[in-house]
MARRO-238204 format. One line per 4 residues: number of its first residue (from 1); their letters; for each residue x, y, z of N, C-alpha, C. Coordinates in steps of 0.05 Angstrom, whole numbers. Layout:
NUM) a) X Y Z X Y Z X Y Z | ...
***
This chain:
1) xxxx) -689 2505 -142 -687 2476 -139 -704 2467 -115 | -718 2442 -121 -734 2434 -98 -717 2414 -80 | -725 2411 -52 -724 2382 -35 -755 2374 -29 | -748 2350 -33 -774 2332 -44 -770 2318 -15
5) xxxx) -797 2323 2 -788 2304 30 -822 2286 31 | -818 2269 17 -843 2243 27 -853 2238 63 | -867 2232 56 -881 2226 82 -878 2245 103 | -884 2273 92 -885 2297 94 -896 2305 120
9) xxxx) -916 2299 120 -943 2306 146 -936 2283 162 | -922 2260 165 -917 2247 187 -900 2246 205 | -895 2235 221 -880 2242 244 -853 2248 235 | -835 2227 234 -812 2237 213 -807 2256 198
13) xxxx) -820 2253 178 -816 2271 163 -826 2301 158 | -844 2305 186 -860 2331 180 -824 2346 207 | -819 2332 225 -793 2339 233 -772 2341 223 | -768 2329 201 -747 2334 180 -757 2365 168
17) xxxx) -777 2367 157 -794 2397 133 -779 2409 159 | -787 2411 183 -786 2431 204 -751 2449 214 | -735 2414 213 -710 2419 211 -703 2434 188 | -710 2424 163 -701 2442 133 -707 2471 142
21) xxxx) -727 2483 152 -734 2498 152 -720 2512 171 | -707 2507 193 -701 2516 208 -666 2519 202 | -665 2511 174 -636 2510 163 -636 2534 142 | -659 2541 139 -662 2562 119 -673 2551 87
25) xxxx) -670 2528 92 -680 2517 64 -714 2526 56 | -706 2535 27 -730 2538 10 -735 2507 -5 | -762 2511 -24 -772 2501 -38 -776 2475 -30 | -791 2474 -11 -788 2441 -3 -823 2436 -15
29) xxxx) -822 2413 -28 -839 2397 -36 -847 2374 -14 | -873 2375 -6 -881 2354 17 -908 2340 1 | -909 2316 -1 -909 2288 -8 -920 2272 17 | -949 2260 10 -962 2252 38 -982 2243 26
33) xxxx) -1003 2226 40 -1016 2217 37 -1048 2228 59 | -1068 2246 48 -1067 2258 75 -1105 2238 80 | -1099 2214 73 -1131 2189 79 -1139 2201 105 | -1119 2200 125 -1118 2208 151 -1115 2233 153
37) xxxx) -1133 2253 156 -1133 2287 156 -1116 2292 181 | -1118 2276 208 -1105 2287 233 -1071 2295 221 | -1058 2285 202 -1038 2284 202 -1026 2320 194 | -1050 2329 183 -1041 2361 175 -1030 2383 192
41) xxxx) -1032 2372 220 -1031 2394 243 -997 2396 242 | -977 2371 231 -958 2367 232 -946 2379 220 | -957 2393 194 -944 2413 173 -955 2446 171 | -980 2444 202 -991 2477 194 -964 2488 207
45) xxxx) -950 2480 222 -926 2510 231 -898 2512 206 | -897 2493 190 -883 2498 165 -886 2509 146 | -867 2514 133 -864 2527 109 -852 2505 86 | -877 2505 62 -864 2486 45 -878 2511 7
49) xxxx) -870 2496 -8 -868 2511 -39 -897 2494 -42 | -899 2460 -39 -924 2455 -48 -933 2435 -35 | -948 2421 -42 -953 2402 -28 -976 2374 -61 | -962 2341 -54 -970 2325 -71 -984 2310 -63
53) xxxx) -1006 2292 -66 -1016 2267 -62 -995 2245 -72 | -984 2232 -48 -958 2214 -57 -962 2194 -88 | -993 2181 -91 -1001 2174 -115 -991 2194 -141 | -1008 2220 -136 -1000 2240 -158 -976 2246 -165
57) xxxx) -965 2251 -137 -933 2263 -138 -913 2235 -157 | -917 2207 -160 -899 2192 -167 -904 2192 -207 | -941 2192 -202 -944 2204 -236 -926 2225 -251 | -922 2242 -234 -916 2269 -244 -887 2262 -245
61) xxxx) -871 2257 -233 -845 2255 -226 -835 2239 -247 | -855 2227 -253 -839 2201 -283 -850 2211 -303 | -872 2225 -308 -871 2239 -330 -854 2259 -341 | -836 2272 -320 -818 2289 -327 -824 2311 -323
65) xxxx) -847 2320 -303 -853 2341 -297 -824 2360 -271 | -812 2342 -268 -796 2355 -247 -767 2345 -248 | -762 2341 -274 -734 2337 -289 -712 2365 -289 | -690 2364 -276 -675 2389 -271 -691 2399 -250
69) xxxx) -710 2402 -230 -722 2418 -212 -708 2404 -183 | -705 2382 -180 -698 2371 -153 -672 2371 -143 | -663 2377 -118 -631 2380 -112 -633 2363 -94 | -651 2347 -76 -653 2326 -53 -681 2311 -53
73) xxxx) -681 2288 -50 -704 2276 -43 -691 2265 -9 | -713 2266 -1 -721 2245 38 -737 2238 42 | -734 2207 34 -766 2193 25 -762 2176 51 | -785 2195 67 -793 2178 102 -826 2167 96
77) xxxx) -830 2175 67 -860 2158 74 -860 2128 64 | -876 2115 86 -884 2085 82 -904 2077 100 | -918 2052 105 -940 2042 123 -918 2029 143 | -919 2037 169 -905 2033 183 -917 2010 209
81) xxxx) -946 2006 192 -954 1986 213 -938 1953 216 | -931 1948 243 -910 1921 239 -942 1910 245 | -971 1902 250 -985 1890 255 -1010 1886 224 | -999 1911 215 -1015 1899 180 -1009 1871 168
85) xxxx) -1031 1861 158 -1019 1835 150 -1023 1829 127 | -1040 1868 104 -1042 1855 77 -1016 1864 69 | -1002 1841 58 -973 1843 43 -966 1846 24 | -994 1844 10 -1002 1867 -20 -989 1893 -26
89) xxxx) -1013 1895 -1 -1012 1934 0 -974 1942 15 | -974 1933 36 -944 1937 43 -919 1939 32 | -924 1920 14 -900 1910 -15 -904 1936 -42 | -923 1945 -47 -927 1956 -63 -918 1983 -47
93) xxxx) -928 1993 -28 -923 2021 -17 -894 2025 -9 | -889 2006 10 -861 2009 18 -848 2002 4 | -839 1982 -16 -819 1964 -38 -827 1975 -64 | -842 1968 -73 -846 1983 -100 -841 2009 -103
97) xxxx) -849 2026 -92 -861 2060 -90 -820 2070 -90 | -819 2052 -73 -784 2063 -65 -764 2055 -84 | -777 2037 -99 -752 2025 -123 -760 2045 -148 | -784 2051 -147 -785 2068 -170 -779 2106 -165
101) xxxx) -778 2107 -140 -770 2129 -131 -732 2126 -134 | -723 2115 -127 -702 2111 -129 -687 2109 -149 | -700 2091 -175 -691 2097 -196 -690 2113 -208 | -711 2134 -218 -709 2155 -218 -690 2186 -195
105) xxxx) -687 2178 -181 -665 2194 -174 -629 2190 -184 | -636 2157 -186 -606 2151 -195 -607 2160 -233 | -620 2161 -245 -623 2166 -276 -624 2199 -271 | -631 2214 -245 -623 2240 -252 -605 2257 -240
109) xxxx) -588 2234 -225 -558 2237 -205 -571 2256 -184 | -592 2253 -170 -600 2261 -151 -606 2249 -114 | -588 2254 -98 -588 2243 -77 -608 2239 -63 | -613 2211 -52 -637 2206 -39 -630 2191 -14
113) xxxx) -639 2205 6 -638 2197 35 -672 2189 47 | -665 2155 52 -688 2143 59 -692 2123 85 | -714 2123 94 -718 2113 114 -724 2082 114 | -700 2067 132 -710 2040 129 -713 2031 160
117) xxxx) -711 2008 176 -727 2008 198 -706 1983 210 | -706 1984 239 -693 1964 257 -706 1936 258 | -735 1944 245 -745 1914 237 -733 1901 223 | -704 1898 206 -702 1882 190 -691 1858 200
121) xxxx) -682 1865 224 -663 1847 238 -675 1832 263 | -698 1840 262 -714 1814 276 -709 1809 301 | -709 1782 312 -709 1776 338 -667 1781 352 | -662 1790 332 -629 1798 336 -610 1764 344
125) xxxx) -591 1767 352 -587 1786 373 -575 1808 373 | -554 1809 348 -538 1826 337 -548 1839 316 | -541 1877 324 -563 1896 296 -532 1901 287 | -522 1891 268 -509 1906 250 -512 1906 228
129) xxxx) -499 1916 214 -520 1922 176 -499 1910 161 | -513 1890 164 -503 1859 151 -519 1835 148 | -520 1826 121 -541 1810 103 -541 1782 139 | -524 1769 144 -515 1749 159 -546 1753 185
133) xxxx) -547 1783 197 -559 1790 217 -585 1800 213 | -603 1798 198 -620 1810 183 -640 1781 183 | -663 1782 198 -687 1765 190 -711 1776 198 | -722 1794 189 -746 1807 197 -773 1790 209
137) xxxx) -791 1796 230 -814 1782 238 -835 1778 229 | -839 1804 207 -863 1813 190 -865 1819 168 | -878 1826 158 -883 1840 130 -868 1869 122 | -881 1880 145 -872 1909 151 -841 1903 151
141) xxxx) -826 1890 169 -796 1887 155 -782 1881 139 | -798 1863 120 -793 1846 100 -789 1864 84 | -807 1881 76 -823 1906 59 -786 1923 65 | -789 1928 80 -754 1948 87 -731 1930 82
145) xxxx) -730 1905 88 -712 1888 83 -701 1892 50 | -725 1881 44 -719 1881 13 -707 1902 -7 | -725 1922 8 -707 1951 -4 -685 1958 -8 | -671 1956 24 -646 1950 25 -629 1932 7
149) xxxx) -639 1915 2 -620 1888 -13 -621 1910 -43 | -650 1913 -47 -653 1929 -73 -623 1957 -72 | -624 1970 -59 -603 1996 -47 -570 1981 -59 | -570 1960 -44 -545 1952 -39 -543 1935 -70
153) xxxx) -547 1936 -73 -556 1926 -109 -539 1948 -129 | -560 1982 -119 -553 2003 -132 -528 2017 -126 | -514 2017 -91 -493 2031 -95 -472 2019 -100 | -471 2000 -117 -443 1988 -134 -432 2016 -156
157) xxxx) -465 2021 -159 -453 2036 -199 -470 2064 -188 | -475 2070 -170 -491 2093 -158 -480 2113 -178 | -495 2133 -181 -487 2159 -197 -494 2181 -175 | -511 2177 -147 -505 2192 -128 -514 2188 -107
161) xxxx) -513 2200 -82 -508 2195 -56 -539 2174 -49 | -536 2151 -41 -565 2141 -25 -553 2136 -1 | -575 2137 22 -567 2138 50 -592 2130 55 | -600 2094 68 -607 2087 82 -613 2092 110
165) xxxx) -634 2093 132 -622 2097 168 -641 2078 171 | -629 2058 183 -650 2035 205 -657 2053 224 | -678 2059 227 -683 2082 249 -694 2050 272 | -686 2052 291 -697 2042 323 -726 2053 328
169) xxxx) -726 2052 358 -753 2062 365 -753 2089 368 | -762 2107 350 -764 2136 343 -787 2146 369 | -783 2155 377 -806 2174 401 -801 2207 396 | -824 2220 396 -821 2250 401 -838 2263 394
173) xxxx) -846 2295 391 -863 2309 377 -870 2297 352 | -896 2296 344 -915 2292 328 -922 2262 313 | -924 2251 335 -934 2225 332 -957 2219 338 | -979 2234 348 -1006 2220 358 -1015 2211 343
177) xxxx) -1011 2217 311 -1045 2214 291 -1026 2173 292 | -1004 2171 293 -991 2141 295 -1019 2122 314 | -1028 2136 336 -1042 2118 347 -1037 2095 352 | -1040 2069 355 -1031 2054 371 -1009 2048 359
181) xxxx) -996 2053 341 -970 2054 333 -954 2066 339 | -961 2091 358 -942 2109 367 -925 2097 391 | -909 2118 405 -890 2105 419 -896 2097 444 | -886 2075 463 -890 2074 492 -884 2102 498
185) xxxx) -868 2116 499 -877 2145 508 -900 2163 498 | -910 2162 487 -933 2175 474 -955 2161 497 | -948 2130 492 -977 2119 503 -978 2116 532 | -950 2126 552 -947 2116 574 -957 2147 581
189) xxxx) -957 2176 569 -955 2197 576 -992 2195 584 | -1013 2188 558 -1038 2192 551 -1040 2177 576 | -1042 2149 576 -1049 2125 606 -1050 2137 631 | -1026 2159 635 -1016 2166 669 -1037 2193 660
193) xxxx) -1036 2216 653 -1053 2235 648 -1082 2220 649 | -1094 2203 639 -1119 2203 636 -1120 2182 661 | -1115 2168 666 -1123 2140 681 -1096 2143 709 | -1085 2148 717 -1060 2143 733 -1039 2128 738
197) xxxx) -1036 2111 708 -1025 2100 714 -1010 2085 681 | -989 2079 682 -967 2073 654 -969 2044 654 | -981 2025 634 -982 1993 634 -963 1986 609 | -946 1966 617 -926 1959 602 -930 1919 605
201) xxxx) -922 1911 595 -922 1882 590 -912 1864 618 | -924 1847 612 -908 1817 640 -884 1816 626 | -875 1808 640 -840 1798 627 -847 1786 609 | -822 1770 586 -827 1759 561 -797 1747 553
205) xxxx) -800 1721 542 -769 1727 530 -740 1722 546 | -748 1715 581 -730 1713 594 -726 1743 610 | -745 1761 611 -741 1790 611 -761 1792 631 | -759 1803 656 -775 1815 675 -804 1826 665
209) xxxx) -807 1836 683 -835 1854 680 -822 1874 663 | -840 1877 646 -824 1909 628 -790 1916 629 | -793 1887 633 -756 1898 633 -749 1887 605 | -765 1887 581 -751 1887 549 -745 1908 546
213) xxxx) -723 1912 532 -703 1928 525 -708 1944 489 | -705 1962 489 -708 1978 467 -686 1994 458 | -673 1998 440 -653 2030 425 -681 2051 423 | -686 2074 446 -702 2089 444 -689 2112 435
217) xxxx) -704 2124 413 -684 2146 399 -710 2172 392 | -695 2191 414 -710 2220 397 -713 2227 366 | -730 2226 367 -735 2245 336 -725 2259 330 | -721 2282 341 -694 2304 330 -669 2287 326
221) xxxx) -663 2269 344 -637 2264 329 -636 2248 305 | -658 2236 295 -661 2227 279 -655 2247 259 | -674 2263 262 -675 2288 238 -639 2303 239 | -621 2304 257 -605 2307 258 -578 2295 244
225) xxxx) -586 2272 248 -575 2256 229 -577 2254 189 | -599 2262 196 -611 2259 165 -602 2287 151 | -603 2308 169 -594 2338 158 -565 2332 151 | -543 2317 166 -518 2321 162 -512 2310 137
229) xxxx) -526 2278 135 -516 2270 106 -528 2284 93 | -551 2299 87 -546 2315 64 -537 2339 64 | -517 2341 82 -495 2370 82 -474 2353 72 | -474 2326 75 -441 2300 61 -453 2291 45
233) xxxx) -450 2291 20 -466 2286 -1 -446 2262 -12 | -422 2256 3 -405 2242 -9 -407 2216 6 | -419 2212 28 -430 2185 50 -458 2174 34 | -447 2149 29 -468 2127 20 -472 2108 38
237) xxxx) -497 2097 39 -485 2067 46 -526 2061 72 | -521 2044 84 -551 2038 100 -534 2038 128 | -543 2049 146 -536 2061 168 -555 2053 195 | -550 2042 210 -561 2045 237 -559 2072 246
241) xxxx) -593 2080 267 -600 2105 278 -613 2102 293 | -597 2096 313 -605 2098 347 -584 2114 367 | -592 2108 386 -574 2107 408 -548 2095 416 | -556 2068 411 -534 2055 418 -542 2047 447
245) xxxx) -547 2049 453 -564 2039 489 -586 2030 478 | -586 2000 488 -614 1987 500 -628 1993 523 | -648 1996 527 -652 2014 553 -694 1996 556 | -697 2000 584 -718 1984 586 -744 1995 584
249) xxxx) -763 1979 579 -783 1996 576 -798 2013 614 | -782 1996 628 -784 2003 654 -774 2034 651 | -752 2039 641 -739 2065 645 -757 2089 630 | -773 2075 603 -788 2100 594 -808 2107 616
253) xxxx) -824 2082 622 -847 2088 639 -841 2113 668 | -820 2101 678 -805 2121 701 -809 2148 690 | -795 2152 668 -780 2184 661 -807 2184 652 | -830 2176 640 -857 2188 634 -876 2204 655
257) xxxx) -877 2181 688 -881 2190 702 -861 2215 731 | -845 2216 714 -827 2228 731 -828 2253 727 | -831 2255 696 -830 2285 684 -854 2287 688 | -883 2275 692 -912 2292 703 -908 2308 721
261) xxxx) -887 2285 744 -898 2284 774 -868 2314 770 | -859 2321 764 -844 2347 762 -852 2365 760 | -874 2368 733 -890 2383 730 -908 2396 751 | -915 2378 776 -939 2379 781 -915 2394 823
265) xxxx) -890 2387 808 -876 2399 835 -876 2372 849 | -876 2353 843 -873 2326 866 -851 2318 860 | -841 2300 874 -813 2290 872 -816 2263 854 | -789 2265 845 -784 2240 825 -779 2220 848
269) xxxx) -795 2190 840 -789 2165 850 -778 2146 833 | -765 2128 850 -753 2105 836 -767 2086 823 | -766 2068 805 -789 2050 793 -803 2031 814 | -787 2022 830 -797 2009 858 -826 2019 868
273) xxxx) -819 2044 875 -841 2058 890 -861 2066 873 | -850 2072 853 -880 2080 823 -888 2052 825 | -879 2034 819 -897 2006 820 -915 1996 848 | -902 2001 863 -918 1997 889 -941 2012 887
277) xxxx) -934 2050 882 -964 2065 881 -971 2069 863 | -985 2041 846 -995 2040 826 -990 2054 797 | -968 2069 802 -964 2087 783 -957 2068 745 | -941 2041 751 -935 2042 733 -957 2005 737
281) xxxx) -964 1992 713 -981 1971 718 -966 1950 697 | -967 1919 705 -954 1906 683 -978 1887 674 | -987 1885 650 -1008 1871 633 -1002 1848 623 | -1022 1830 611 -1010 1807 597 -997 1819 573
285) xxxx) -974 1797 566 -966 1802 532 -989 1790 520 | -992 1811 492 -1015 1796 472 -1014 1775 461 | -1027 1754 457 -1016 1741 437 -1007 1733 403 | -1028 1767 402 -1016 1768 371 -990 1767 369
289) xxxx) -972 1786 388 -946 1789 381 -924 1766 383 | -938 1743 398 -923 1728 393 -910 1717 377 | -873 1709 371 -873 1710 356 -864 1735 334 | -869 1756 343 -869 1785 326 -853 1801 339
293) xxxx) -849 1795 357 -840 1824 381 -808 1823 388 | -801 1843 377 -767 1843 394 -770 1856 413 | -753 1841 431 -755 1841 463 -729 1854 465 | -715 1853 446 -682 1867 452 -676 1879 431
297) xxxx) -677 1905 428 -657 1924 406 -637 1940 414 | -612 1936 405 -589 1959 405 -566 1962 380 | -580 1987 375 -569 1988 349 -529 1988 347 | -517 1981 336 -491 1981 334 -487 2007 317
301) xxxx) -473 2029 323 -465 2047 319 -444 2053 301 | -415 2028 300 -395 2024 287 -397 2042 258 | -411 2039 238 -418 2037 215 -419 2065 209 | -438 2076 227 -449 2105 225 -426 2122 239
305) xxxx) -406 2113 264 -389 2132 270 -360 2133 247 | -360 2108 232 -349 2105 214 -344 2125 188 | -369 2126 188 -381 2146 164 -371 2172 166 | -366 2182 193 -364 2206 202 -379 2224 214
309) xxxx) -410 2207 220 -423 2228 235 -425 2234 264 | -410 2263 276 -405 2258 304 -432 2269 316 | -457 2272 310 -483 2270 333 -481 2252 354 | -495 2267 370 -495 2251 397 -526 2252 396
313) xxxx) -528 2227 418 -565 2216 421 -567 2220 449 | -601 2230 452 -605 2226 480 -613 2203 487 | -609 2200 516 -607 2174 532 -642 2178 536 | -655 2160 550 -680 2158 553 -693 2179 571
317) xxxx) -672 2187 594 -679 2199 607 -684 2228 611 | -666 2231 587 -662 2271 569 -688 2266 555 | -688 2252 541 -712 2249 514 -738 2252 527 | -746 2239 537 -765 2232 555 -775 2247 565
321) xxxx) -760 2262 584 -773 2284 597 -773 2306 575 | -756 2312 561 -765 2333 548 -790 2330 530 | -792 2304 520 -811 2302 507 -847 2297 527 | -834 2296 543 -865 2300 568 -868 2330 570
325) xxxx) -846 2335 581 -858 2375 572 -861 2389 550 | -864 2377 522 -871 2378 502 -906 2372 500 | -912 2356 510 -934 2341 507 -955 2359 532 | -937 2357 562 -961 2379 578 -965 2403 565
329) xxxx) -945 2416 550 -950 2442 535 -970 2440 524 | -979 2423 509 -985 2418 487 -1020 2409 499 | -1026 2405 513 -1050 2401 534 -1060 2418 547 | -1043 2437 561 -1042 2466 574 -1069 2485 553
333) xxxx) -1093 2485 567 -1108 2515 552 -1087 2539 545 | -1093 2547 521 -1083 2570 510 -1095 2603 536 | -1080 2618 539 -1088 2640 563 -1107 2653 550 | -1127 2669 561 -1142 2688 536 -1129 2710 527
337) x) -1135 2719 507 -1120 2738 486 -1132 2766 507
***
C-alpha cells in the first residue's frame, strides 16, 4: 500500500517524506511539481517508491490507476505565494486540484490529511476555526478558505478521516528554494551572514518597530502533528497549527543573531544592544502589503488540544536557534575526505 504525500520536494512536505521515513514507513509516493529544479535537494536524503508530476499524478489517479493501492494521502502541495495575484492559476491549483483530490479519496474511504493556512483569517483578531472569524486578505487565502468551506461540506457524510491544519508561520529546514517567501528566519539568518545585519519593518498597525507579532511554528512540529493524526485515523475536522504564542518579529531577529554570535563564541545580547550595534535594522513597510499583512497571529489551540493531540511546540527561542545551527551546518565546507 502506498502514502501519497503531495508537495513532496517542498518544504513541508519533503519534512513530512522524511518524518514517514523515519517512522519506518514504506511505499511513499511523492507528488511535486519540480518547474523549480532547486526543490530536489529536499528529497535526495529520502527514501520514496516513486515519484509524479503533480499534473500526471492527478490523470492517473482518476483513471484508476491506483484504485486499492493507497492507505494515506498528505496533500501539502499548493502555490503558497500570498503576493500572486493571478487568481486563475491559484484557484485552480489550490481549490480545484484539492476538491478533486479529495473526492476521490472520499469515493475510496481513504484518509486525507491536508494543508490549509492561517491566511484564512485575515487581519484577525481572533484565529479560531470558525466561519464568524475567517476573512482572508488575498487570493492565496481565499484559495484555502474555500477549501475548507468545501471540507466542512464533506465531513457531514465523510466515509473517512480528513484533517485540515491552518499551519501559522512554518520556519525550519528546507525552505530556501521558498525564496522570498521563505521565513523571517531564513531571511534574517542570509542578511546577518552576508551583510551584518537582520532588517525587519518600521512599526505598523499600532505596533513598534518590528514589534508585529507572529504564531512562529517549527516545521517539525508541524510534521509532528501531521504524523499523529494519521496514527488517529478516527480525528476529523480543520485544526489550528501553531504555537499558540504570538511572539515578535523582534524576538526572531534576536534568537537569529544570537545563535550566530554563539556560534562564533560571543555572547548573546539583548535586542536593545543588537539594535544599537547595528545588528538588527528597521526598514520601511512596503506598500504593496498594505492592506495584506497580518500584523498579529496567534493561533487558538482549544480545538486541536480538544482533539487529543498532546505535542508540544517550540517557543521562538528553541526553534530558532536550533534552526540557525541547522543552517551554519549547512554553510560549513565539507572536511576533505
Amino acid at each position: 500500500m502506498y502514502t501519497i504525500v503531495t508537495g513532496a520536494a517542498g518544504f513541508i512536505g519533503s519534512r513530512i517524506v522524511a518524518g514517514l521515513n523515519r517512522e519506518g514507513a514504506g511505499g511513499i509516493i511523492a507528488v511535486d511539481n519540480l518547474e523549480n529544479s532547486a526543490k530536489f535537494t529536499n528529497l535526495a536524503a529520502c527514501e520514496i517508491e516513486d515519484y509524479y508530476d503533480k499534473r500526471d499524478f492527478l490523470a492517473r489517479l482518476e483513471a484508476g490507476e491506483f484504485d486499492g493501492a493507497v492507505d494515506a494521502v498528505l496533500h501539502q502541495g499548493a502555490c503558497s505565494d500570498t503576493m500572486e495575484s493571478d487568481g486563475r492559476y491559484m484557484m485552480e491549483n489550490n481549490y480545484r486540484y484539492s476538491k478533486r483530490l479529495l473526492d476521490w479519496c472520499q469515493d475510496g474511504e481513504i484518509p486525507l490529511l491536508y494543508a490549509s493556512s492561517a491566511a484564512v483569517y485575515g487581519s484577525g483578531p481572533a484565529f479560531r476555526e470558525e466561519r464568524r472569524f475567517e476573512a482572508p486578505l488575498n487570493v492565496y487565502g481565499y484559495s484555502k478558505f474555500l477549501f475548507d468551506q468545501y471540507v466542512r461540506q464533506r465531513l457531514r457524510d465523510r466515509t473517512s478521516q480528513i484533517a485540515g491544519f491552518r499551519y501559522f508561520n512554518v520556519y525550519g529546514p528546507n525552505e530556501a528554494h521558498k525564496a522570498r517567501m521563505a521565513s523571517v528566519a531564513w531571511h534574517g539568518f542570509n542578511q546577518f551572514m552576508d551583510g551584518g545585519r537582520v532588517k525587519l519593518f518600521v512599526g505598523s498597525a499600532g505596533y513598534p518597530d518590528g514589534g508585529q507579532q507572529r504564531d512562529f511554528v517549527h516545521v517539525d512540529d508541524v510534521v509532528n502533528a501531521n504524523l499523529w493524526f494519521l496514527e488517529n485515523r478516527e480525528v476529523s475536522g480543520i485544526y489550528n497549527c501553531g504555537t499558540g504564542r504570538a511572539q515578535t518579529f523582534n524576538d526572531v531577529a534576536t534568537a537569529v543573531v544570537n545563535g550566530v554570535r554563539a556560534s562564533r563564541n560571543e555572547s548573546r545580547l539583548p535586542l536593545a544592544e543588537l539594535v544599537a550595534a547595528g545588528a538588527i535594522e528597521y526598514v520601511p513597510f512596503p506598500p504593496a502589503l498594505t492592506g495584506k499583512y497580518q500584523s498579529y497571529t496567534q493561533a487558538d489551540l482549544s480545538q486541536l488540544r480538544a482533539a487529543g493531540y498532546p505535542g508540544e511546540f517550540r517557543a521562538v527561542e528553541q526553534g530558532v536557534d536550533e534552526y540557525v545551527k541547522s543552517l551554519i551546518a549547512a554553510r560549513s565546507p565539507m572536511p576533505p575526505a
